[in-house]
C-alpha positions as CSV (number, residue, x, y, z in Angstrom):
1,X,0.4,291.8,33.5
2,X,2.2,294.8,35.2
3,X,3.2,296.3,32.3
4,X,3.4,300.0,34.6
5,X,6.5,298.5,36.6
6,X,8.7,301.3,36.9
7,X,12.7,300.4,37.5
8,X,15.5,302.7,36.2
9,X,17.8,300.6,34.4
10,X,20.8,302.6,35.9
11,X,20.2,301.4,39.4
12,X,19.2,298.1,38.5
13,X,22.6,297.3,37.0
14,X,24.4,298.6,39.6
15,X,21.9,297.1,42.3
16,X,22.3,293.3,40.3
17,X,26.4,294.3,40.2
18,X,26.7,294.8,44.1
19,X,25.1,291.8,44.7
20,X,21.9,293.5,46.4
21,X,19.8,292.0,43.8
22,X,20.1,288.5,42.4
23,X,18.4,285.2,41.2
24,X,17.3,284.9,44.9
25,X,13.9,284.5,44.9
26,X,11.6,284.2,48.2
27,X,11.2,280.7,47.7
28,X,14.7,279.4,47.6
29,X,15.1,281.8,50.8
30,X,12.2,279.4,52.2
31,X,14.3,276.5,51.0
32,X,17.4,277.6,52.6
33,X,15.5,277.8,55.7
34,X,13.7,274.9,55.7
35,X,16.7,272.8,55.1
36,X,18.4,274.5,57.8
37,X,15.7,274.4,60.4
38,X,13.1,271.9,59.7
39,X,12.1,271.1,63.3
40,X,12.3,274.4,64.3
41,X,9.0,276.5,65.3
42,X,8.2,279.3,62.6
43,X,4.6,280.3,63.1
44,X,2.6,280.8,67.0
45,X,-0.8,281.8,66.9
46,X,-2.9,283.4,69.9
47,X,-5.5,280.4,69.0
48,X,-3.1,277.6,70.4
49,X,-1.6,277.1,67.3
50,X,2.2,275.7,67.1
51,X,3.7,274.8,63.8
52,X,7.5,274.2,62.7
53,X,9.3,275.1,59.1
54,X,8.1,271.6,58.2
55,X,4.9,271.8,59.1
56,X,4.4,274.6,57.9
57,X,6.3,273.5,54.6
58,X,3.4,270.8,54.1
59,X,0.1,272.8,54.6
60,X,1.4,275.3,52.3
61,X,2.6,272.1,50.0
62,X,-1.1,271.0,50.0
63,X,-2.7,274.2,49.6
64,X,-0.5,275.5,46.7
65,X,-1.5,271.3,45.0
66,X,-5.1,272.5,45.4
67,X,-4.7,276.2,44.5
68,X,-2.4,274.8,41.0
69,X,-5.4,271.9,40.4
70,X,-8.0,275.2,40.3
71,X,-5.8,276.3,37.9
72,X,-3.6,278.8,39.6
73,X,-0.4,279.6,37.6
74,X,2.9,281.9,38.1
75,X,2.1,285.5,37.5
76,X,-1.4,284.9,38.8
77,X,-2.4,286.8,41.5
78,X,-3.8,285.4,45.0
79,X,-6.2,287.9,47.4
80,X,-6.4,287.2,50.9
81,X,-8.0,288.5,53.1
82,X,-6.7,286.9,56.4
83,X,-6.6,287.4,60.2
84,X,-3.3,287.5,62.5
85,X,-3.0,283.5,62.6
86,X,-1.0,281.2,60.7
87,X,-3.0,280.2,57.9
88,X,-2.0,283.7,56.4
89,X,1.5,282.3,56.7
90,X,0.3,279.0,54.5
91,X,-1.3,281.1,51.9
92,X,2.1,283.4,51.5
93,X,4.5,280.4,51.4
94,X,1.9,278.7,48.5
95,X,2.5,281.8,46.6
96,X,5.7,281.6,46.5
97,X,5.5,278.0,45.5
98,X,3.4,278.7,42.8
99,X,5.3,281.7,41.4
100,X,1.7,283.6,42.1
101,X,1.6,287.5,43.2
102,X,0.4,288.2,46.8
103,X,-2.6,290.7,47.6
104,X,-3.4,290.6,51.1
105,X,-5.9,292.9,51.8
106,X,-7.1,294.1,55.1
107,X,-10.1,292.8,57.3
108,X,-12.0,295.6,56.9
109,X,-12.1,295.6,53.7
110,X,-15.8,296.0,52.3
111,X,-17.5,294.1,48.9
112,X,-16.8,297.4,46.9
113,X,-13.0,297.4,48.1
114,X,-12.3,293.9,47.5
115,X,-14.5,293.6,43.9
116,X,-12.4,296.5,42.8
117,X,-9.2,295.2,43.4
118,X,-9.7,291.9,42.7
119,X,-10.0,293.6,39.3
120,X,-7.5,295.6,39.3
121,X,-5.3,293.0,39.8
122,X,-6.9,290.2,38.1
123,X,-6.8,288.0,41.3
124,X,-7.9,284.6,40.5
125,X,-8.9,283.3,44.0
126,X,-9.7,284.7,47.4
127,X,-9.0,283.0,50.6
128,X,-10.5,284.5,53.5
129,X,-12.6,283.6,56.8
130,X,-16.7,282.4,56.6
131,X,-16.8,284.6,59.5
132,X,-15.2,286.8,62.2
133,X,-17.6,287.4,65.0
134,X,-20.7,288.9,63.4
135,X,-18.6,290.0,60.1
136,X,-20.0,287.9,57.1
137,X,-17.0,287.6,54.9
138,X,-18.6,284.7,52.7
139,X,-21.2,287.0,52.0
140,X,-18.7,289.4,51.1
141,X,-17.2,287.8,48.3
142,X,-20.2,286.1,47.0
143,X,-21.3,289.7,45.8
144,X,-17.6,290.2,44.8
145,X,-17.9,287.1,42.2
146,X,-21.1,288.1,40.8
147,X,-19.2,290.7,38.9
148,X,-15.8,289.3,38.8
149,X,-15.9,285.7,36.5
150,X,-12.1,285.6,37.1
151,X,-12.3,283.8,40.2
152,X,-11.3,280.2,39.5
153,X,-10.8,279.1,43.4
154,X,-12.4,280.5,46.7
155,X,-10.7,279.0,50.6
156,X,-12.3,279.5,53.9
157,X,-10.6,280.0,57.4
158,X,-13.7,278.0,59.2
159,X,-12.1,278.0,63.0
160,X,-15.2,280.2,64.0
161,X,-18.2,279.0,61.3
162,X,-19.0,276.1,58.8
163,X,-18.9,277.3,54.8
164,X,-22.8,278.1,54.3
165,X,-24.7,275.3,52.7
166,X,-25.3,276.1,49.0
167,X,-22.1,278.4,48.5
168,X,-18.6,277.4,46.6
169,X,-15.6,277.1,48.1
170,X,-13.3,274.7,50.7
171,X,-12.0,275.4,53.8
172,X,-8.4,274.7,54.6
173,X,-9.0,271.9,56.6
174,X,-10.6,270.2,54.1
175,X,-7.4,270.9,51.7
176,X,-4.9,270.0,54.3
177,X,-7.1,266.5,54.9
178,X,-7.4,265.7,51.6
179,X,-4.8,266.9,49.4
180,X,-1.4,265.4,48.6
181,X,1.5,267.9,48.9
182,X,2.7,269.6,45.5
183,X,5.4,268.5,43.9
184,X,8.8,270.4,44.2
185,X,9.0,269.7,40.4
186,X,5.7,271.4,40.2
187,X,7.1,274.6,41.6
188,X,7.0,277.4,39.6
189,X,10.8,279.3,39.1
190,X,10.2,283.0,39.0
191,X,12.6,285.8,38.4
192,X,13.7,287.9,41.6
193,X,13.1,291.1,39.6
194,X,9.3,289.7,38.7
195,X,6.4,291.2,41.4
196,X,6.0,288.9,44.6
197,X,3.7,291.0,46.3
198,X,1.0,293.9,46.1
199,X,0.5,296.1,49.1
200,X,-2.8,298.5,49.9
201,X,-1.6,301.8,51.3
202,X,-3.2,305.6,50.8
203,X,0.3,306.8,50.5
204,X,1.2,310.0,49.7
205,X,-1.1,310.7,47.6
206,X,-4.9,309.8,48.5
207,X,-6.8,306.9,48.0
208,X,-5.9,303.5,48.4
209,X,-3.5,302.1,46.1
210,X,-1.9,299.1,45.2
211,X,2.0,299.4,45.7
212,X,4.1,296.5,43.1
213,X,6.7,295.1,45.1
214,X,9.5,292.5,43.9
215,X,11.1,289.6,45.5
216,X,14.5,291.7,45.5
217,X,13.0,294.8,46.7
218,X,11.4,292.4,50.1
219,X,14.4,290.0,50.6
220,X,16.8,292.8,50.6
221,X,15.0,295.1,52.8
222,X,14.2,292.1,55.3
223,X,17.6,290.6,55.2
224,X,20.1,293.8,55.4
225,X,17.4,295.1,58.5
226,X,18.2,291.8,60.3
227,X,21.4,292.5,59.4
228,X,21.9,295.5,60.7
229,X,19.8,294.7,64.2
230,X,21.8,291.3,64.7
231,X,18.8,289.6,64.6
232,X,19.4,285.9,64.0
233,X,17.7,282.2,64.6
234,X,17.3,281.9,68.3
235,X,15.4,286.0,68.3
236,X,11.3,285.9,68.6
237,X,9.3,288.3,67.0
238,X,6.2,289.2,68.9
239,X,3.4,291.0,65.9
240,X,0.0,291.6,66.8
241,X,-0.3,294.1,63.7
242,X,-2.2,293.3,60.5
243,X,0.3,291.0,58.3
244,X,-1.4,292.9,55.4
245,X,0.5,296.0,56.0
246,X,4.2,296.3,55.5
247,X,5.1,295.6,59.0
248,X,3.1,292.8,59.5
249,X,3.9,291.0,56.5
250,X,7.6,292.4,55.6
251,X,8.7,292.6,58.9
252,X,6.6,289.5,61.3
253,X,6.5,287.1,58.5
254,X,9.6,287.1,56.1
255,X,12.2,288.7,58.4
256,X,12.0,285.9,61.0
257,X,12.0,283.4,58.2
258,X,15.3,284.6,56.5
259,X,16.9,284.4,59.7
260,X,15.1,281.1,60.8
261,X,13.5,282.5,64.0
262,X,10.0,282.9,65.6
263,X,7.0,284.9,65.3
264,X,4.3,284.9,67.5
265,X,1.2,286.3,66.2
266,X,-1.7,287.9,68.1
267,X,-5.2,288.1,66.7
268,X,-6.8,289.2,69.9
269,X,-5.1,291.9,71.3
270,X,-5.1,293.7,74.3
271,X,-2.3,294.8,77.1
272,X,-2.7,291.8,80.0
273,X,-2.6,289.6,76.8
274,X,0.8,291.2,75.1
275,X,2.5,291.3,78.3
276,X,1.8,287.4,79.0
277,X,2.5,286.4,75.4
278,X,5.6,288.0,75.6
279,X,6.7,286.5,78.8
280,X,5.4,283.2,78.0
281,X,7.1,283.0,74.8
282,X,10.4,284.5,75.6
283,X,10.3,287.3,73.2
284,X,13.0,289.2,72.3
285,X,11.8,291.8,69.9
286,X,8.4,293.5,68.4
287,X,7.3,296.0,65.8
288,X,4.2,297.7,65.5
289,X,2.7,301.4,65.8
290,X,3.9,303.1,68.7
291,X,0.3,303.0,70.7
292,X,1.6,299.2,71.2
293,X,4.1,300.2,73.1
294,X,3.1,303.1,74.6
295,X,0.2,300.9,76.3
296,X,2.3,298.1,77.9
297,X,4.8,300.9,78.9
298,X,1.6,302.5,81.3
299,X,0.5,299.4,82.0
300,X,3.5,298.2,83.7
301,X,4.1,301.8,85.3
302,X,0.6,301.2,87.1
303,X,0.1,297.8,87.8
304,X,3.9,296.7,88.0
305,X,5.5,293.3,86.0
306,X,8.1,293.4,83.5
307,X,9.2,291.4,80.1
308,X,12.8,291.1,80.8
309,X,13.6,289.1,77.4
310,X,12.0,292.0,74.9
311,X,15.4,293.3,73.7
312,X,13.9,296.7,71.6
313,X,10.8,297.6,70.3
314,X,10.7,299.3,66.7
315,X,8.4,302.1,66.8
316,X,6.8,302.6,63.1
317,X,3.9,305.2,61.8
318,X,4.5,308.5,64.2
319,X,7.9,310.2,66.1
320,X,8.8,308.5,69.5
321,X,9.2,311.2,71.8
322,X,12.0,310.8,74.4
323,X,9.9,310.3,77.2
324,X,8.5,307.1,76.2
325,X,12.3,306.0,75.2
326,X,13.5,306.5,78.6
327,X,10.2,304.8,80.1
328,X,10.8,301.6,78.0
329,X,14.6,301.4,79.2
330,X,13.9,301.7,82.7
331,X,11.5,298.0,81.7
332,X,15.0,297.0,79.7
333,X,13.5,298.0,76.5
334,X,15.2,300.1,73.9
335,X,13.1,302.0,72.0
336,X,13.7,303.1,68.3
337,X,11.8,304.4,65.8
338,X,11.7,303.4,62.4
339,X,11.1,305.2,59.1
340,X,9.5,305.0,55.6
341,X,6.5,303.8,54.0
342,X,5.5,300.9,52.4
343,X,7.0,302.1,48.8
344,X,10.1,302.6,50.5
345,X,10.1,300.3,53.7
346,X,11.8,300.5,55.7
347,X,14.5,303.5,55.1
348,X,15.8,304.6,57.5
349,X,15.6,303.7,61.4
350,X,17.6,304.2,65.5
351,X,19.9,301.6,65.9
352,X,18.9,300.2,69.2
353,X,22.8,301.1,70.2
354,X,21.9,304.9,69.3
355,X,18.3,305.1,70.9
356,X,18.6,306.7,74.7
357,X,21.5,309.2,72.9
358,X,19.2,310.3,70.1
359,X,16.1,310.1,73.0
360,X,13.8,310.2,70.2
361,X,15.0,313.7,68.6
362,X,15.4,311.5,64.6
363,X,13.5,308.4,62.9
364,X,17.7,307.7,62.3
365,X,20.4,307.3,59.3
366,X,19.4,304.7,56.5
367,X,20.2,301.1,56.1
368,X,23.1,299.8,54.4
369,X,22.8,300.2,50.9
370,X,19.8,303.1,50.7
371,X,20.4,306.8,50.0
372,X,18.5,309.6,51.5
373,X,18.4,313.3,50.7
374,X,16.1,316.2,51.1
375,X,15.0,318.8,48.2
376,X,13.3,322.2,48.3
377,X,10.9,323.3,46.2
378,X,12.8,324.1,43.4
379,X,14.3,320.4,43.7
380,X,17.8,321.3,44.5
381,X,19.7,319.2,47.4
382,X,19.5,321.0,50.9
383,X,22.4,320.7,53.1
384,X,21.9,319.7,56.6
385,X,20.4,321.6,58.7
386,X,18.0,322.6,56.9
387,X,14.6,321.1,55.8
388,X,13.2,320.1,52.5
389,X,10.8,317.2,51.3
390,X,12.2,313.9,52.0
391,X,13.5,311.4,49.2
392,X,15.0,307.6,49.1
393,X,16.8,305.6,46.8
394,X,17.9,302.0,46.6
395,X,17.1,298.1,46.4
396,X,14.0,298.2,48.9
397,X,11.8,301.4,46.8
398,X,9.2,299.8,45.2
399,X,8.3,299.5,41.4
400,X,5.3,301.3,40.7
401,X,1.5,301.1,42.0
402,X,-0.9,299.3,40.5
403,X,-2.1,300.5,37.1
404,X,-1.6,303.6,38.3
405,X,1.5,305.3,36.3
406,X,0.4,308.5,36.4
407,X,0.6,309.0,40.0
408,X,3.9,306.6,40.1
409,X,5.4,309.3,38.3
410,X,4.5,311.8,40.6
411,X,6.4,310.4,43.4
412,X,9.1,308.0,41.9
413,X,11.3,310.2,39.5
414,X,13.3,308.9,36.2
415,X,16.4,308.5,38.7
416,X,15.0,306.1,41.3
417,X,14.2,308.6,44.2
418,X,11.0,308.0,45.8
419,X,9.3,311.4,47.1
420,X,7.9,310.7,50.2
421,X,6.1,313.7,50.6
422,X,7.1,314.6,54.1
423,X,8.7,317.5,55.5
424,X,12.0,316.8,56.6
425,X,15.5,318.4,58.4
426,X,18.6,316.0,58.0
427,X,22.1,316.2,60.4
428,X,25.3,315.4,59.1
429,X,25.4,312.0,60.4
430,X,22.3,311.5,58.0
431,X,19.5,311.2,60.7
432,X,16.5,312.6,59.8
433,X,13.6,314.0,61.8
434,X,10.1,314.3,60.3
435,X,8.5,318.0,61.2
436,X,5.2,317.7,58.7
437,X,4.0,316.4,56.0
438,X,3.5,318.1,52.3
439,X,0.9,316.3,51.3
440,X,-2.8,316.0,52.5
441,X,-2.6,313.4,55.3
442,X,-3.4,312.1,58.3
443,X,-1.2,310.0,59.9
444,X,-3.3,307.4,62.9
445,X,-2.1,304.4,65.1
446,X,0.9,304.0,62.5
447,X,-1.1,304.2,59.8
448,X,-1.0,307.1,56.9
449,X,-4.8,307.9,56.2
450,X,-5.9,310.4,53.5
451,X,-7.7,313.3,54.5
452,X,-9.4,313.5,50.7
453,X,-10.6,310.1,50.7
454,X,-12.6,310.5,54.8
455,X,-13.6,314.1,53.6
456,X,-15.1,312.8,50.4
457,X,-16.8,309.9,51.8
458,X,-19.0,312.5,54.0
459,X,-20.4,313.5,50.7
460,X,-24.1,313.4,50.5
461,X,-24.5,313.5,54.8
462,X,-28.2,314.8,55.2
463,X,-27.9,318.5,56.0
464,X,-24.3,319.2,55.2
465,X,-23.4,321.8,52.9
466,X,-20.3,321.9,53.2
467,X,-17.1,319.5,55.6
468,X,-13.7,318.9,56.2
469,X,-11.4,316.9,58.0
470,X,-8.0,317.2,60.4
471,X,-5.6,315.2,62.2
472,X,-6.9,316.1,66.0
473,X,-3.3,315.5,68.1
474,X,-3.3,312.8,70.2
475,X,-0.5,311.3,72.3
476,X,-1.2,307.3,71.6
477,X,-2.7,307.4,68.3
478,X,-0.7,310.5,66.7
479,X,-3.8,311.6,65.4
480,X,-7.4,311.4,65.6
481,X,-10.2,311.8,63.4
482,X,-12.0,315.1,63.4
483,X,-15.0,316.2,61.1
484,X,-15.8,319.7,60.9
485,X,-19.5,319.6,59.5
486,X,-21.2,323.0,57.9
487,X,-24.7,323.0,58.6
488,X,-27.4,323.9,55.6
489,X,-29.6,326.9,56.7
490,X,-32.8,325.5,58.9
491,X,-31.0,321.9,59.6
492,X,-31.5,319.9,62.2
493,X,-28.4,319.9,63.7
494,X,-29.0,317.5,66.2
495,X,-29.1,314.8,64.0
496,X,-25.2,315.7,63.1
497,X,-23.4,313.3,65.9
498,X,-20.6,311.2,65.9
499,X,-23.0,308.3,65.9
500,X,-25.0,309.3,63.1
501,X,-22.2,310.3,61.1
502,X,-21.1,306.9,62.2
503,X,-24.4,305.0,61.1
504,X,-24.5,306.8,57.7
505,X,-20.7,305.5,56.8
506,X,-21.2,302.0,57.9
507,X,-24.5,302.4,55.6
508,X,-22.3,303.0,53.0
509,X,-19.6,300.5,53.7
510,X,-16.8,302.8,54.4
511,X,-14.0,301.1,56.5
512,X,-14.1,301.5,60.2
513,X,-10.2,303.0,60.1
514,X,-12.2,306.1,57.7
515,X,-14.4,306.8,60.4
516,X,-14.3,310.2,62.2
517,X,-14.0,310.0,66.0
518,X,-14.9,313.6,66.8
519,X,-17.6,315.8,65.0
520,X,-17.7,319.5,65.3
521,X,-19.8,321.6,63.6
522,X,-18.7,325.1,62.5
523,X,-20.4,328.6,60.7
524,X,-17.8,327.8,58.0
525,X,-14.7,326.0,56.6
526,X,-11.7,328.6,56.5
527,X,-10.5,328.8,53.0
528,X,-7.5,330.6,51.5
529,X,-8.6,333.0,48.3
530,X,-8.2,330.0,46.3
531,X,-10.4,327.7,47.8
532,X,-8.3,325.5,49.8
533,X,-8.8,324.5,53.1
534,X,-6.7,326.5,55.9
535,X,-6.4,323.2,58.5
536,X,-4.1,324.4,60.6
537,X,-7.2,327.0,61.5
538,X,-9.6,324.2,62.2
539,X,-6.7,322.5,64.5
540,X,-6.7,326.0,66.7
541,X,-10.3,325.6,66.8
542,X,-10.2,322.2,68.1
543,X,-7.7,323.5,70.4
544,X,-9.7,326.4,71.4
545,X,-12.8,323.7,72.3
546,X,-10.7,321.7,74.3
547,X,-9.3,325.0,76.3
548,X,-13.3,325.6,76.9
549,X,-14.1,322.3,78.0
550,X,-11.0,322.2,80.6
551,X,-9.1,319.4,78.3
């Protein structure tokens, strides 16, 4: 099936040799957990949901029977297209079971984005909601299987709306109500080295790709992070992220399970909410995109309260500057930033013992077991002190994206090293600190977005003979949005808002995390001689406009 895995043989022996990879797959960790802590709460949802390691042992029992009755096998693959609650849990856990490869995919995810993955990876069944508010997802996938005859199996999340009469498909409910739990002798035995799990991400390198990722390459990450934070079974994670993305998934799902603790997880987010969840709960710890954080941190400045159990806060997706790191102690928090990517996640990151000394000057040293370097242009090893692209190495960097070898070469090398792509100086303590990025993009609420993919999906914009796009600095989202739009000669310009623009994207189905959030229009894109775009020209611009306005 993945036949464009990429592993160098070198490493692996010596990773399998140390002991960082073994026969250890993510279901005997669940195993080891569930025999450990059975009666213990796993899984809290914002919709009043409470379930234990047993618990949620059974549902995902049940679902994996019905899943493996449809004809699921190991090495298929599952898409899901889930919100923050615990029946994304279920479906993860009923992978495992079935030795199947996870796809979650994210909400926003459009017909065109789903059909095309669900090919790309083959996925034999989609579980997702019937709605979410006035988001039809059934009718979503009911164009995707018109075009797809793989699809042997298709589950509902009902909590908001009934399955449409005359469509296919059960809700969980209905499995958890009528089905038997599988069989432990049913379970499928996988290798550790064998793909567990496909992540979406735009990368490095532009569009949205599908990165391969391995049951060692999860469970060492998770387990050595815990590790190294002292996390253990009485800590609570609070996550309101999407569990599609790395930190969602990697770090709110299966780092709490390996050490037998708590996640909380919040669907419907917003600061009054966080800040009694967290209290209510007795959370000890969180990771998310540092807007999170920087919003509770404001909140409590202005309106008072505290969350004296939250421990540290891991800051992922843009630098933490050292303002907000002595803000969050003055609440008890320590603040520390993480880094890496979802090929390489995570890497690097501030020891919470290290944050108010490093006050957010580095994204820190790696984790046990990782190595980190930078290279300049000529791909020689720079010393510190000085700068150079950033690269990884060890048990955690992914195995290749999805069908895709040609641009897996491009940023994971014959040796191992993953090229990150972003501009880096490194101390002699090994701490690195992120000044830019080499490639072409944008990097939003935590999440890396490529400038390409928004530019090109303003093709065809009535009027528009030429656009571009920049990252617009922002202090709570890192970066926002901004289209520069070229008029044609004699076009009605007025028609060329942020709302039209807007309107003409949603027309086309483009996510709502691609849409611009500022149009300007221009005489001109600056270009070099050779046609490429001179950004850091339309970023004085926008600067310039803001000086005008009195921003």
């Amino acid at each position: 099936m993945f036949d464009e895995i990429k592993i160098n043989q070198a490493m692996k022996e010596e990773y399998l040799a140390k002991g960082y990879w073994n026969d250890t797959t993510m279901l005997d960790c669940w195993e080891a957990t569930l025999a450990k802590y059975p009666d213990c709460e796993y899984v809290i949802d914002d919709s009043g949901n409470r379930f234990t390691y047993a618990q949620m042992d059974d549902m995902s029992s049940r679902l994996a029977a019905y899943l493996y009755e449809q004809g699921v096998r190991a090495g298929d693959t599952l898409t899901y297209q889930l919100a923050i609650r615990y029946e994304f849990a279920v479906t993860m856990i009923a992978a495992w079971k079935l030795g199947a490869v996870s796809h979650p995919m994210e909400m926003t995810f459009q017909a065109p984005d789903i059909g095309r993955f669900m090919e790309m990876t083959g996925s034999v069944a989609y579980l997702g909601p019937t709605t979410i508010g006035p988001k039809d997802y059934v009718g979503r996938i009911e164009k995707v299987k018109e075009t797809n005859p793989n699809v042997k199996a298709v589950v509902y999340m009902d909590n908001e709306s009934p399955i449409p009469e005359g469509h296919e498909g059960i809700s969980f409910r209905e499995i958890f109500e009528k089905y038997e739990p599988m069989d432990k002798s049913q379970y499928a035995r996988v290798s550790a080295q064998d793909i567990m799990l496909i992540l979406c991400t735009s990368g490095t390198t532009g569009g949205t790709k599908g990165v391969l990722l391995t049951h060692d390459n999860i469970r060492y990450s998770e387990a050595t992070f815990n590790e190294e934070l002292g996390l253990g079974h009485d800590d609570i994670m609070y996550m309101p992220a999407p569990l599609c993305h790395a930190t969602g998934f990697n770090h709110g799902l299966v780092g709490p399970m390996l050490a037998g603790g708590k996640v909380f997880l919040q669907q419907n987010y917003s600061v009054p909410r966080a800040i009694d969840s967290i209290n209510r709960e007795g959370i000890t710890y969180s990771m998310g995109a540092t807007p999170i954080i920087y919003d509770i941190i404001h909140h409590i400045q202005k309106n008072g309260g505290a969350i004296p159990t939250m421990r540290f806060y891991l800051c992922g997706g843009a630098p933490v500057p050292g303002y907000m790191v002595h803000a969050a102690h003055e609440l008890g928090i320590l603040l520390c930033e993480v880094y890496g990517s979802t090929e390489s996640c995570p890497h690097t990151f501030v020891r919470p013992s290290e944050a108010l000394e490093l006050n957010g000057t580095t994204s820190g040293r790696a984790i046990a077991g990782v190595e980190v370097k930078l290279i300049d242009e000529n791909g020689n090893d720079v010393a510190p002190g000085g700068q150079g692209e950033e690269l990884s190495r060890g048990p955690q960097v992914f195995a290749g994206y999805l069908k895709q070898r040609d641009i897996t070469d491009g940023v994971l090398d014959d040796e191992g090293w993953f090229h990150s792509g972003d501009l880096c100086t490194i101390d002699e303590k090994g701490n690195i600190h992120v000044i830019g990025r080499l490639k072409d993009m944008l990097l939003r609420g935590g999440y890396s977005l490529s400038i390409n993919e928004i530019n090109d999906n303003l093709e065809g914009y009535p009027g528009i003979k030429d656009h571009d796009i920049v990252g617009e600095p922002d202090d709570r989202m890192g970066e926002k949005i901004c289209a520069f739009l070229v008029p044609e000669e004699g076009a009605d310009t007025s028609k060329m808002t942020l709302e039209n623009v807007i309107a003409y994207l949603r027309e086309k189905e483009v996510q709502k995390k691609l849409w611009p959030e500022r149009v300007e229009l221009i005489d001109a894109i600056p270009r070099t001689a050779s046609g490429k775009t001179q950004r850091f020209k339309l970023i004085d611009e926008i600067k310039e406009r803001n000086k005008a306005k009195g921003e």
